[in-house]
N, CA, C and O of each residue as an XYZ file, in Angstrom:
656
protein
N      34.498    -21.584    -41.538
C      35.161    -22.746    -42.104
C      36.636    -22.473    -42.359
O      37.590    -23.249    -42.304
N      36.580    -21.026    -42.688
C      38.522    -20.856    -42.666
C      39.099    -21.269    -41.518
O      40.083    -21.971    -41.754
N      38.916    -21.140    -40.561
C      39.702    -21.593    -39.234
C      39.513    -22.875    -38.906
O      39.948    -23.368    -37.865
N      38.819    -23.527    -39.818
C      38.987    -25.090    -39.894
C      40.187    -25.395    -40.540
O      41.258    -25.653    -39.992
N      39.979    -25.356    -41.582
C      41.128    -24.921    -42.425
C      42.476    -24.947    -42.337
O      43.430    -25.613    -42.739
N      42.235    -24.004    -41.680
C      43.679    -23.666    -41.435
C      44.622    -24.314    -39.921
O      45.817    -24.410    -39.640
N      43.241    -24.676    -39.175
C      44.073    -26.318    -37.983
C      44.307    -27.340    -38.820
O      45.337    -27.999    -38.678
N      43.592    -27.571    -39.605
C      43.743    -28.610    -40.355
C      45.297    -28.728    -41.344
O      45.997    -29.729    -41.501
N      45.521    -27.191    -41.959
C      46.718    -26.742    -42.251
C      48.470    -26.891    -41.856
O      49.551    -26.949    -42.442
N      47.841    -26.910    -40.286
C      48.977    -26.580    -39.202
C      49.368    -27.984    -39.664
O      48.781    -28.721    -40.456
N      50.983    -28.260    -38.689
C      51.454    -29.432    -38.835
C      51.052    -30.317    -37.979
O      50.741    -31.486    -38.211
N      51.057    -29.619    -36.729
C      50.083    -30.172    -35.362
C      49.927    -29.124    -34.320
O      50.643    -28.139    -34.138
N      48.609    -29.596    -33.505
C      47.777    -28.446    -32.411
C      48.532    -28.620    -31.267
O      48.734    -29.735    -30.788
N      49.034    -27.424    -30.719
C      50.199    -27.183    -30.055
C      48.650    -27.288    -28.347
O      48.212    -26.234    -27.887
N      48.285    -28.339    -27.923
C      47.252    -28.709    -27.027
C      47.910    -27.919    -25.538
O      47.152    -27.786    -24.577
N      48.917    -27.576    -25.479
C      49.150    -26.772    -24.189
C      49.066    -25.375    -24.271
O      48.966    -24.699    -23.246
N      49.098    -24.874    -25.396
C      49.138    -23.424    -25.754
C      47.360    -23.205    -26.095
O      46.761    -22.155    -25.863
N      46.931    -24.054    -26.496
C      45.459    -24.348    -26.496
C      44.684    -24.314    -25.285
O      43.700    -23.588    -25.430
N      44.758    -24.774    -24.273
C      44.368    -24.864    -22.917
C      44.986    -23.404    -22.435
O      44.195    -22.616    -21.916
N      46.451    -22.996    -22.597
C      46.673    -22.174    -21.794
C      45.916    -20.875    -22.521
O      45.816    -20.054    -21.610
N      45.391    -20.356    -23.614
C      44.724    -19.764    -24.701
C      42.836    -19.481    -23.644
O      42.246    -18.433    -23.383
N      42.456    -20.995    -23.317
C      40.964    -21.340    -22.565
C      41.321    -20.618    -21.479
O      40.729    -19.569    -21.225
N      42.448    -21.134    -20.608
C      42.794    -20.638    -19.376
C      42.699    -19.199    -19.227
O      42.158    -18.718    -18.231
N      43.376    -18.201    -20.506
C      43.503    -17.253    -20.052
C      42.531    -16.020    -20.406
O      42.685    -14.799    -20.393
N      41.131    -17.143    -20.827
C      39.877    -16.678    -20.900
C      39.466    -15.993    -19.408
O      39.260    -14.828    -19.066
N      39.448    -17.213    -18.726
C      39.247    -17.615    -17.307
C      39.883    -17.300    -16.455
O      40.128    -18.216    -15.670
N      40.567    -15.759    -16.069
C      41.802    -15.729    -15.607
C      41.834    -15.885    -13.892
O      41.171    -15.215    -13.100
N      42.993    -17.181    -13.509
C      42.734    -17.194    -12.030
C      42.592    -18.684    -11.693
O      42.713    -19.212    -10.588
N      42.255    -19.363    -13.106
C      41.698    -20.738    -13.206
C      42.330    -21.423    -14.490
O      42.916    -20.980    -15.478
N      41.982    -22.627    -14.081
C      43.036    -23.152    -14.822
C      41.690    -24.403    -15.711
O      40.752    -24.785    -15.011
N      41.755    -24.751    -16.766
C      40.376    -25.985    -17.435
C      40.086    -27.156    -16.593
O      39.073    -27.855    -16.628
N      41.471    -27.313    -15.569
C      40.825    -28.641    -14.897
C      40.059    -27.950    -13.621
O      38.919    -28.349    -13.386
N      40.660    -26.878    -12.739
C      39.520    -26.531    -11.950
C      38.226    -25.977    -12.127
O      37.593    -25.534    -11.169
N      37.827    -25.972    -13.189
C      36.360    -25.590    -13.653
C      35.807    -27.031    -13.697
O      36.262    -27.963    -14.360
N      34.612    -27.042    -12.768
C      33.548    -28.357    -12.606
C      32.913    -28.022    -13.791
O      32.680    -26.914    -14.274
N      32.526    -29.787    -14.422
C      31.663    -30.343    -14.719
C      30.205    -30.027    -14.348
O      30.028    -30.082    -13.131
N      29.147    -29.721    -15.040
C      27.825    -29.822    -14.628
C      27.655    -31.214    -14.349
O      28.304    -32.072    -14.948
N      26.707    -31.507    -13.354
C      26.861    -32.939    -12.704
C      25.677    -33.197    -13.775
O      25.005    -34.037    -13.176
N      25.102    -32.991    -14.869
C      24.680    -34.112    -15.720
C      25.478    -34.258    -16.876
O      25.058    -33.691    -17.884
N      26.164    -34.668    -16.928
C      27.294    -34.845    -18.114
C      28.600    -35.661    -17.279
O      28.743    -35.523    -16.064
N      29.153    -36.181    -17.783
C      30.338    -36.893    -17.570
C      31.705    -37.148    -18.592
O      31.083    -37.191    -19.654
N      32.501    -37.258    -18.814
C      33.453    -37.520    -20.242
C      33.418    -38.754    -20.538
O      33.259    -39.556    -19.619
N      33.535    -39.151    -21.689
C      33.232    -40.634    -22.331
C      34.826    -41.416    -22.300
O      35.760    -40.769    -22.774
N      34.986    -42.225    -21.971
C      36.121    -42.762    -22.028
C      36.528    -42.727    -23.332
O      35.692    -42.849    -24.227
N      37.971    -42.543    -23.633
C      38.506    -42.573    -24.927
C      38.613    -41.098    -25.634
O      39.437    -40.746    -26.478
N      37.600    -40.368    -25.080
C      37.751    -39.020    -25.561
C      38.466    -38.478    -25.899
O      39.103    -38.268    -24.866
N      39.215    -37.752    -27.036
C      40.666    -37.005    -27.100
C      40.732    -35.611    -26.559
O      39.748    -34.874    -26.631
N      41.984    -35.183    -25.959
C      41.703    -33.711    -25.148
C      40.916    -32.792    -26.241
O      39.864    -32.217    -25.961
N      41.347    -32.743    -27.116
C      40.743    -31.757    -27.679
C      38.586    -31.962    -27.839
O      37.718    -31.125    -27.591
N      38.477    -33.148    -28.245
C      36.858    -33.258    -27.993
C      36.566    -33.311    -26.996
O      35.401    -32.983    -26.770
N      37.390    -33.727    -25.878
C      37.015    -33.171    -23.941
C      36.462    -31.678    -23.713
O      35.432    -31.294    -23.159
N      37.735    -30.816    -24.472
C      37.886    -29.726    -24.292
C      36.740    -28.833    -24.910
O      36.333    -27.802    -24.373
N      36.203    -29.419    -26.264
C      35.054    -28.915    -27.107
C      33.815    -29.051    -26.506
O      32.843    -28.305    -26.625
N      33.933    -30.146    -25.798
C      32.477    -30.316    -25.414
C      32.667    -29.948    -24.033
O      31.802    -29.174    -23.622
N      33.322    -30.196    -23.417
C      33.220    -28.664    -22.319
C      32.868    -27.539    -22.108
O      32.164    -27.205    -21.155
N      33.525    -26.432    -23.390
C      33.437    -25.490    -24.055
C      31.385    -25.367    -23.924
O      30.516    -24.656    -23.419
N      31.493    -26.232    -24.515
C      29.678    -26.590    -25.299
C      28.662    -26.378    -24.207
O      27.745    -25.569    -24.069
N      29.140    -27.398    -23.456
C      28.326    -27.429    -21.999
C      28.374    -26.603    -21.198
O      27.534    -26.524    -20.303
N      29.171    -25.950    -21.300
C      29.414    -24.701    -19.834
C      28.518    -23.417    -20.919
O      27.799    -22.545    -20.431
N      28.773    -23.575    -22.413
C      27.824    -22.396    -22.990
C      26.028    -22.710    -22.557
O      25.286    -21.826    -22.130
N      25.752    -23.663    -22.713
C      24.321    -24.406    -22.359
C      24.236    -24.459    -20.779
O      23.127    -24.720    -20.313
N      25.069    -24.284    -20.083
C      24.636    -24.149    -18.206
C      24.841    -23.079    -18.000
O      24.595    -22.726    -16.846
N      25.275    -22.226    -18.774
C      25.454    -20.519    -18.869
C      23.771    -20.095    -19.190
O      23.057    -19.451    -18.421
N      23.484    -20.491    -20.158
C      22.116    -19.963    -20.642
C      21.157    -20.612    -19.747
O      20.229    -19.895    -19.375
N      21.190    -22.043    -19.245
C      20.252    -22.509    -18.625
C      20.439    -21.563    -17.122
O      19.403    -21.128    -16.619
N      21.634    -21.299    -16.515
C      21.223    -20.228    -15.469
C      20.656    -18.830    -15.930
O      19.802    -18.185    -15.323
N      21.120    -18.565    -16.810
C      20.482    -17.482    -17.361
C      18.914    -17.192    -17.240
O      18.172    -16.400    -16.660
N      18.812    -18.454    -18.255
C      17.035    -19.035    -17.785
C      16.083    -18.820    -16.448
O      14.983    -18.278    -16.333
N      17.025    -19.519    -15.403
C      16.636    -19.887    -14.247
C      16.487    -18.804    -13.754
O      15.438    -18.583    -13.150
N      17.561    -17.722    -13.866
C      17.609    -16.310    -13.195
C      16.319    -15.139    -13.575
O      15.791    -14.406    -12.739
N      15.951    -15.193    -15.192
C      14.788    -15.055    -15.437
C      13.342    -15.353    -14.838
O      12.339    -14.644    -14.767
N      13.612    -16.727    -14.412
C      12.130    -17.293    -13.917
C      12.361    -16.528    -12.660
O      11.478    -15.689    -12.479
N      13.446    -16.567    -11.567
C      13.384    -15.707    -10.402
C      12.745    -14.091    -10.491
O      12.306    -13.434     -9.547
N      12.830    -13.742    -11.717
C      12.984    -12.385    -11.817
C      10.932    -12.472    -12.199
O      10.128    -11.659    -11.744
N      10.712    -13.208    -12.757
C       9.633    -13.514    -13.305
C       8.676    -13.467    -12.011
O       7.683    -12.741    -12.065
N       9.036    -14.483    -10.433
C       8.570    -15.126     -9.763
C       8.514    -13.312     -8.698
O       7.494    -12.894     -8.150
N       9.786    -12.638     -8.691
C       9.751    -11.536     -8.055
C       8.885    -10.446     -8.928
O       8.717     -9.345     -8.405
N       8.393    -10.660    -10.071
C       7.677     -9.418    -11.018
C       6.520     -9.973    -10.698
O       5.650     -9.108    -10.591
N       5.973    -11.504    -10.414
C       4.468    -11.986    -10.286
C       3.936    -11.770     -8.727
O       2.803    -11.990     -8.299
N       5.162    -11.244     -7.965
C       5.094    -11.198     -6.271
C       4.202     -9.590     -5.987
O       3.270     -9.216     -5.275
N       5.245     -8.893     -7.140
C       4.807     -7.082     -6.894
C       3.623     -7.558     -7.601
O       2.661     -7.836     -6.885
N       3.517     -7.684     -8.665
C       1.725     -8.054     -9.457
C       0.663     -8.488     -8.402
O      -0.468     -8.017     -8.531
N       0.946     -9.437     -7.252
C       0.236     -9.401     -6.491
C      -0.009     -8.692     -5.568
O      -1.147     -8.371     -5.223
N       1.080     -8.331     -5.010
C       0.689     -6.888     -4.108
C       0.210     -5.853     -4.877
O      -0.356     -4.988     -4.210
N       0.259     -5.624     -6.280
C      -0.630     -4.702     -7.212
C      -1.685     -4.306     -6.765
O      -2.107     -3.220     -6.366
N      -2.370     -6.042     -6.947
C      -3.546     -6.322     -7.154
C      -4.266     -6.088     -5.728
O      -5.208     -5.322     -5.527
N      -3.545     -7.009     -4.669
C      -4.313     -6.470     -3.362
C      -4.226     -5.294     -3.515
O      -5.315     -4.865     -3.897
N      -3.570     -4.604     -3.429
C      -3.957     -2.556     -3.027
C      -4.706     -2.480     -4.489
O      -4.624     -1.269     -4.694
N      -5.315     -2.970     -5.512
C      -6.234     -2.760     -6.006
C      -7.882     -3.017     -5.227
O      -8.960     -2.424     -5.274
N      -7.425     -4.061     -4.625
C      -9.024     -4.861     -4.099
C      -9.115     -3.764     -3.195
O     -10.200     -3.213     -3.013
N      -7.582     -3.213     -2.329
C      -8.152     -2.291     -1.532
C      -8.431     -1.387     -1.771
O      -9.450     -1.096     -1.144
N      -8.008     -0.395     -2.584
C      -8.835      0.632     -3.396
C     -10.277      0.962     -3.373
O     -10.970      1.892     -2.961
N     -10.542     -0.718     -4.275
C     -12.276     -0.650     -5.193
C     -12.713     -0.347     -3.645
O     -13.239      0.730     -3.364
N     -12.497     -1.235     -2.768
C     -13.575     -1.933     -1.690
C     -13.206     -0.229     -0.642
O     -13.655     -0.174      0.503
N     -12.431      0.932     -1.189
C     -12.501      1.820     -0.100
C     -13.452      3.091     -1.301
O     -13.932      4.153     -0.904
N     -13.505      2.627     -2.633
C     -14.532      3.611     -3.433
C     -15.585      3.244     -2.876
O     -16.305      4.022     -2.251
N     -15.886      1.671     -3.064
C     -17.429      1.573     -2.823
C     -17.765      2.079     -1.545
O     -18.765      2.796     -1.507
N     -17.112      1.852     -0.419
C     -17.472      2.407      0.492
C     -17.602      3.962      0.747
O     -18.158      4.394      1.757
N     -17.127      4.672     -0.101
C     -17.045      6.391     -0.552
C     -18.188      6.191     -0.881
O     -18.944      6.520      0.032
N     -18.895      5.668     -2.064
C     -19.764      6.038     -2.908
C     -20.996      5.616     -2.269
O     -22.085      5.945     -2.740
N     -20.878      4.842     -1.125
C     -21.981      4.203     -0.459
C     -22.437      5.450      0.600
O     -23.600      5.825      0.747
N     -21.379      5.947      1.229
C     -21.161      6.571      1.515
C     -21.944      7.996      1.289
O     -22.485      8.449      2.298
N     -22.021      8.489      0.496
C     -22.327      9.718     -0.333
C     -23.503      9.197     -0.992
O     -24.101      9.994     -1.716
N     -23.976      7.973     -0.887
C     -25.429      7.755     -1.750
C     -25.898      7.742     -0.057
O     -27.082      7.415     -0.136
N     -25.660      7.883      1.063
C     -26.628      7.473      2.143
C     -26.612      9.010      2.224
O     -27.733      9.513      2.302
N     -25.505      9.907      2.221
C     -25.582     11.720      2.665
C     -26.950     12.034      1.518
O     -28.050     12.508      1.805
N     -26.592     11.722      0.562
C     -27.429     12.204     -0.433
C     -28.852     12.002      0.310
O     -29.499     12.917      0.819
N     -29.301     10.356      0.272
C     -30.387     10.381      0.711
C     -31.013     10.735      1.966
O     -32.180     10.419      2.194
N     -30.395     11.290      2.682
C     -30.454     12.244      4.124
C     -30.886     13.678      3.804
O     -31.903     14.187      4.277
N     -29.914     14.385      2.840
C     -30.344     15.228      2.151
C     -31.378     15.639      1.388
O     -31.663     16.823      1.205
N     -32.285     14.172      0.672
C     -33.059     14.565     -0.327
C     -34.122     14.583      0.598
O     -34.875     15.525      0.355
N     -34.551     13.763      1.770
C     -35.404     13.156      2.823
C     -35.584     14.825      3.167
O     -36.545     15.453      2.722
N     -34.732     15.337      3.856
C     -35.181     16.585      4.777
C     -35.246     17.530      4.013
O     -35.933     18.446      4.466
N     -34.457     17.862      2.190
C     -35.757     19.050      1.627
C     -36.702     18.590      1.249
O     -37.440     19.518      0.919
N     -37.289     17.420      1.038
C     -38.272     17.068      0.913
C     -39.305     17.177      2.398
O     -40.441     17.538      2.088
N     -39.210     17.047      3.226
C     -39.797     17.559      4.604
C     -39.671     18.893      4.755
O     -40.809     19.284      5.012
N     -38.864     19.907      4.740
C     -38.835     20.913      4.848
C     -40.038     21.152      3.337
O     -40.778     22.098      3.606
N     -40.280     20.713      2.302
C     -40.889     21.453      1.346
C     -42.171     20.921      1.673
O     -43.010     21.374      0.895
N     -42.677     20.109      2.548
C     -44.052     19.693      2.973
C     -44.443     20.629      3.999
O     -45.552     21.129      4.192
N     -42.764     20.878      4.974
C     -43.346     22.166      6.087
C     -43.445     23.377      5.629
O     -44.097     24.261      6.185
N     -42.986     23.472      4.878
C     -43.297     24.884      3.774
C     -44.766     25.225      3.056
O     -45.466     26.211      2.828
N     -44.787     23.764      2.844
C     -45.914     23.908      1.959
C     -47.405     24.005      3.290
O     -48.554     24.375      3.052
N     -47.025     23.693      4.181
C     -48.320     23.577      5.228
C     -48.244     25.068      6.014
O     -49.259     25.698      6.311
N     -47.134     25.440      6.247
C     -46.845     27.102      6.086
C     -48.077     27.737      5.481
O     -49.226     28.065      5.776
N     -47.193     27.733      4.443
C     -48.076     28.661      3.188
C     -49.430     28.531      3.176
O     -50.163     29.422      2.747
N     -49.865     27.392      3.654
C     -51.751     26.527      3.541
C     -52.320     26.933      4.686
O     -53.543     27.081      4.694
N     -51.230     27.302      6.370
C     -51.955     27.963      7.064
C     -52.282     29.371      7.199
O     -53.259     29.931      7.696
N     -50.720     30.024      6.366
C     -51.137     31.523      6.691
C     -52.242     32.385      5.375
O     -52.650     33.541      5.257
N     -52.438     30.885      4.411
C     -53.626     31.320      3.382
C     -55.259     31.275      4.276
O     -56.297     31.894      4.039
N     -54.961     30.377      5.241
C     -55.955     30.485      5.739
C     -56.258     31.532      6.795
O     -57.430     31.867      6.965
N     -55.314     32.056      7.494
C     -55.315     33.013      8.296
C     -55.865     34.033      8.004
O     -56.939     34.405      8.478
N     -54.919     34.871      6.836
C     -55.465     35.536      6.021
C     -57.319     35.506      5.049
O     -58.085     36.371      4.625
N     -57.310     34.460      5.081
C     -58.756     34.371      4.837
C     -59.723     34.476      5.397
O     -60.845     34.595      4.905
N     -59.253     34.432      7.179
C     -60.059     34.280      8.271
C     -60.044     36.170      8.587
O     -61.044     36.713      9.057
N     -59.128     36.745      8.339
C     -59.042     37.827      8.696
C     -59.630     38.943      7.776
O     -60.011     40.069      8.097
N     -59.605     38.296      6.457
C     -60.852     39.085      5.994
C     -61.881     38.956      5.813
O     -62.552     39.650      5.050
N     -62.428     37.651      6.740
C     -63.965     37.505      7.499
C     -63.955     38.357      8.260
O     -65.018     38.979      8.228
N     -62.863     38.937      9.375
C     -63.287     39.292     10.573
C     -63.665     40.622     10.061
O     -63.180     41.158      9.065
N     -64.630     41.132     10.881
C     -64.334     43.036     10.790
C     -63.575     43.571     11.557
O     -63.042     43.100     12.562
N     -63.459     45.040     10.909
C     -62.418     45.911     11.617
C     -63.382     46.436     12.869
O     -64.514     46.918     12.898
N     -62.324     46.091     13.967
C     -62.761     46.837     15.347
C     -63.116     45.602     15.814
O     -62.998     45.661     17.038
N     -63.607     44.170     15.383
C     -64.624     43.146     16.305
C     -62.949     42.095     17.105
O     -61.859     41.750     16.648
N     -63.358     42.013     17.880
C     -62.470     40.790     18.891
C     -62.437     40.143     18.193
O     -63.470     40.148     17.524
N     -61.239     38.982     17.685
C     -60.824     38.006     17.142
C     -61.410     36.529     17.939
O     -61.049     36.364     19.104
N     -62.005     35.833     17.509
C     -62.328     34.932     17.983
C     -61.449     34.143     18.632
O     -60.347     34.147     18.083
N     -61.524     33.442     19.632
C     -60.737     32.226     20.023
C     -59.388     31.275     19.015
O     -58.163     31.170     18.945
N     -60.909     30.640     18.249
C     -59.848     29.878     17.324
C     -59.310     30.980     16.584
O     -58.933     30.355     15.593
N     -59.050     31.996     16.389
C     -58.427     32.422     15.558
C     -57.026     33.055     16.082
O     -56.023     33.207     15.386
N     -57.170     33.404     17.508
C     -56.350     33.616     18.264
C     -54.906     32.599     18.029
O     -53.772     32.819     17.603
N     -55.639     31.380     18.559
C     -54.797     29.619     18.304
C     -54.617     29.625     16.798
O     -53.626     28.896     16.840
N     -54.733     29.800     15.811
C     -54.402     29.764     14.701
C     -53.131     30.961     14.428
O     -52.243     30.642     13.637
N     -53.095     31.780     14.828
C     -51.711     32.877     14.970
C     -51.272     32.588     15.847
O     -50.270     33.290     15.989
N     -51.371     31.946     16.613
C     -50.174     31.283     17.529
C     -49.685     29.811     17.029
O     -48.708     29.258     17.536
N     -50.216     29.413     16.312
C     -49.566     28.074     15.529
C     -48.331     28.779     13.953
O     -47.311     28.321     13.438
N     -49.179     30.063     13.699
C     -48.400     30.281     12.216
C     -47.145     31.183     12.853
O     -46.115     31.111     12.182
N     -47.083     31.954     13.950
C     -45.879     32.324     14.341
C     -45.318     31.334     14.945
O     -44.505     32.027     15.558
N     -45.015     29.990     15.371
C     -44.366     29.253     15.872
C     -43.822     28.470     14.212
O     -42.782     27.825     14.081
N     -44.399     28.631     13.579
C     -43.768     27.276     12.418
C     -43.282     28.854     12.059
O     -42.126     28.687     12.447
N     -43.293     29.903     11.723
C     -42.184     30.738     11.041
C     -41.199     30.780     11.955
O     -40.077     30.887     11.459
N     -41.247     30.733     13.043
C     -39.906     30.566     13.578
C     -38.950     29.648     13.230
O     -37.781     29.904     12.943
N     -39.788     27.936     13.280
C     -39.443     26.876     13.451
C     -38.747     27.312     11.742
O     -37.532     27.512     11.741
N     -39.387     27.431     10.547
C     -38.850     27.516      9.696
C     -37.702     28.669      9.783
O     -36.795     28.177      9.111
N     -37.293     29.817     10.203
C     -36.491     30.512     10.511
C     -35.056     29.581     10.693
O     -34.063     29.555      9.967
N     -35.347     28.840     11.940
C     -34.391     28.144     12.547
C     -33.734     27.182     11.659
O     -32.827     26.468     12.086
């Protein structure tokens, strides 16, 4: 309010030293070559100095409203990377699941054949119990029977096969 005051004080507002004061805000330019925002117009009757104020006014308010605008760009370029985020997110998940799908089918490949191998193991073990059982039927010194012959030729082929 002091610098009200004190125009009010003066004897009168020296309006060219005033402009040239705006001007040499603006250096390069002069108050009349600075446009108008095309929604605004001057009211007829206006005195330079309330021309000049509300000029002042308006160019502070189309300052901030670009300001604004420049934000939403910045906004519109931060929501652009957010989306490319997000796709190389979708691509991500959709290259785990396929890992993990992945490794649940090895797994079950894996569990399938020790589980077969522990049935051929186990039929192993069930023939050469029987072998052995057959062999201490046989007596010492007597010819081995036939089938028993074919029965040691089946239990040395699966110890191989299990070997392998």
């Amino acid at each position: 309010m002091a610098s009200v005051e004190q125009l009010r004080r003066r004897e009168g507002v020296n309006l060219v030293q005033l402009e040239a004061d705006i001007s040499s805000v603006r250096p390069g330019s002069s108050i009349a070559s600075i446009a108008l925002p095309d929604y605004v117009e001057h009211t007829a009757g206006v005195t330079r100095v309330g021309a000049l104020s509300a000029e002042a006014v308006i160019r502070d308010y189309e300052s901030a409203a670009k300001e604004i605008e420049a934000m939403g760009t910045e906004l519109i370029d931060a929501a652009k990377k957010c989306e490319a985020l997000t796709a190389q997110v979708h691509d991500a998940i959709a290259f785990m699941r396929e890992t993990a799908a992945g490794y649940r089918e090895e797994g079950r490949k894996i569990f399938k054949r020790i589980e077969e191998c522990a049935v051929f193991t186990e039929d192993v073990r069930k023939t050469c119990e029987e072998v052995k059982r057959r062999m201490a039927e046989v007596s010492v010194g007597e010819t081995p029977s036939p089938e028993f012959a074919e029965q040691e030729i089946e239990v040395e082929r699966a110890l191989e096969i299990e070997r392998a």
